[in-house]
N, C-alpha and C positions, 0 to 999 in steps of 0.2 A: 888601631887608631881610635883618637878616643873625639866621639860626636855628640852634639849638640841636639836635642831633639824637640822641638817647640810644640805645642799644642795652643792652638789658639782661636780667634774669629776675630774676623774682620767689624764685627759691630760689636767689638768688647772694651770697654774704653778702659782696665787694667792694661789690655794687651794694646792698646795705643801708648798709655803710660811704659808700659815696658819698651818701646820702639828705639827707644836710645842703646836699652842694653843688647839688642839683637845685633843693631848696626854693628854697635862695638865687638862682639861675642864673632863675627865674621870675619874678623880682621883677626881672628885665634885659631878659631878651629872649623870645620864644617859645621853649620848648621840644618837641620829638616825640620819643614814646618808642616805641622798634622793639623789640618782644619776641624772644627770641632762643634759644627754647624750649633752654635746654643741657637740661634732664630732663626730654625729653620722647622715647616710642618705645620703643627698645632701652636708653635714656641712663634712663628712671626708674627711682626706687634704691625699694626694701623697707627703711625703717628695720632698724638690725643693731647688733650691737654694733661689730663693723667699720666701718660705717659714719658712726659715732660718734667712735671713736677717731682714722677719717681726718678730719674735719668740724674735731674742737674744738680742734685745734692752730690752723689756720688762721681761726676764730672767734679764739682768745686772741688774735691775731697782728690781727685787723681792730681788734679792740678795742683793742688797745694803739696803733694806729697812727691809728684817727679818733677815738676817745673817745666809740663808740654804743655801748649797753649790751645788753647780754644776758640776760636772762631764765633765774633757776632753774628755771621751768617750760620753757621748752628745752632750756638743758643736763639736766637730771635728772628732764624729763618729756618733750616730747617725740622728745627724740634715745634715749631708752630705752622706747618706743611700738613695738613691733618689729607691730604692726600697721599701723602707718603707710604711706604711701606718700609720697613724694618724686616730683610730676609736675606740672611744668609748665606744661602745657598749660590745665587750669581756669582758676589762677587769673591768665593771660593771657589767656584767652577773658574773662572778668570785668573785666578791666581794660578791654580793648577794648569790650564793653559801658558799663562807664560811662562811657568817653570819647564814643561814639557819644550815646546816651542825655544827656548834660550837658555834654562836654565837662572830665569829671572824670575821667579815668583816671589820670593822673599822683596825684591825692587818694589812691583808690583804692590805687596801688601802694605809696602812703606806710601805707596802714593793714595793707596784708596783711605789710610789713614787721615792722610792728611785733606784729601778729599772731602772725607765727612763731617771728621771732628773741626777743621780748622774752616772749610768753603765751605761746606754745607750743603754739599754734591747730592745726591741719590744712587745711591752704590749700586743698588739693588737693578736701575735701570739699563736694559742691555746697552742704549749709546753713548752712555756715560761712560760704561766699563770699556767698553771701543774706544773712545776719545783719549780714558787714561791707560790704556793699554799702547796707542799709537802715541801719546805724548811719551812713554820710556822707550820707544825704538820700536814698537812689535807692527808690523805689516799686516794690515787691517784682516788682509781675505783670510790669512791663514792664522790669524787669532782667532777671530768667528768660527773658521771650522774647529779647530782645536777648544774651543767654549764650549761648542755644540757637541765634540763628541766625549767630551767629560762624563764619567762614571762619578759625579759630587756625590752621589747619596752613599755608594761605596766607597766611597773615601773617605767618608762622615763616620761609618759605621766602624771602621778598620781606627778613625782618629780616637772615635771614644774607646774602643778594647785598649788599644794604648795606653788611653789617661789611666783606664783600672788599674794595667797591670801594673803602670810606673807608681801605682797609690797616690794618683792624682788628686787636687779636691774639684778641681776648674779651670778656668780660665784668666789667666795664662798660665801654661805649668811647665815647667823648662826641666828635663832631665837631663842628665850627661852618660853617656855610654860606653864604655868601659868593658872589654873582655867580656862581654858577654853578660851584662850586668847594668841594670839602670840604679843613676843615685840621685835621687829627688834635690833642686837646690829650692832653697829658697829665698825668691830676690827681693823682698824685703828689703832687707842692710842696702843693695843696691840700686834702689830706684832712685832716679836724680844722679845715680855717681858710676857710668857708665866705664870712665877710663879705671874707675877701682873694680869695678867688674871684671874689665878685661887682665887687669894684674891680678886676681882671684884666678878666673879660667886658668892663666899660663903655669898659675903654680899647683889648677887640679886639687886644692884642698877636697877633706872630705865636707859634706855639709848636710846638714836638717833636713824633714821636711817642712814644704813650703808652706805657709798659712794661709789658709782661707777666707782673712778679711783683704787678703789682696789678691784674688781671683773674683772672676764671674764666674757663677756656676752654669747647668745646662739647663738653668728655668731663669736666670738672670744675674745680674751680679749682688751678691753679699753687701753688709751698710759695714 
């Protein structure tokens, strides 16, 4: 069986830009998605105005390049939330929770997406991730427990030996599986064109690696 293996984070606004190709890529083949904590540790950011200024070039630049949209409550709410935090780790513990719990974590990562980048949510806060957790179906109590008994940090560590081995450069980084065999793609050509994506998967070409001006790396995303 040939599988789809995603590397990704939830606060990486390439792998928000890719969110169309994943949709579609499900509707092919299995996909698995390896969390790849980049703000997580020493790497989470304190919303800033710095922070801002570095963030919204490289949003214009996704936007312009997939045609997902952005949210005035993110630009000019919460990227000017200097209470915020930018951290990783929740809202992968959450996603791996719903995956565990339903088999919905890929769902899951689709709404905290749109959560941040378009509402201007706070992903990071546990009653957020409860509220969009119960807004796709998951039953409060036993999402909580299943948050709380998340091993994130080994699952972070296991997602980046991954990126190595598939000669990842960042985030997002999509391999395809194969007999025993990873083949780096790179979705470049496919961003914005999701249904040529999925006529690409069904026919399995072979493909490149990925390029690194369309990832975030594990210290932030590339210009």
């Amino acid at each position: 069986m040939t599988t789809l293996h995603y590397i990704y984070d939830p606060l990486c606004g390439w792998c928000y830009g890719a969110k169309p190709l994943v949709q579609a890529a499900r509707a092919v083949l299995p996909v698995i998605a390896h969390g790849g904590g980049m703000m997580t540790g020493a790497n989470r950011q304190q919303v800033s105005p710095q922070l801002r200024s570095y963030v919204m070039p490289h949003d214009r630049r996704i936007a312009e390049y997939t045609g997902q949209p952005f949210g005035e409550a993110y630009f000019e709410g919460l990227l000017r939330d200097d209470s915020a935090v930018f951290d990783s780790a929740p809202p992968t513990a959450a996603i791996l929770a719903a995956e565990q719990l339903a088999g919905r974590g890929l769902e899951l990562l689709g709404r905290l997406q749109t959560a941040h980048y378009v509402e201007g949510r706070r992903i990071a806060d546990e009653i957020v991730l409860l509220e969009l957790a119960q807004s796709i179906g998951l039953q409060a109590q036993a999402f909580l427990a299943a948050f709380n008994a998340t091993d994130v940090q080994g699952h972070i560590k296991a997602s980046r030996a991954l990126l190595t081995q598939v000669g990842g450069q960042g985030f997002p980084t999509f391999a395809l599986a194969q007999d025993g065999r990873f083949t780096l793609i790179d979705i470049g050509p496919w961003l914005g064109k999701p249904e040529a994506f999925a006529d690409w998967l069904n026919q399995a070409m072979p493909v490149q690696a990925s390029t690194p001006a369309m990832a975030c790396g594990l210290d932030g995303c590339d210009s």
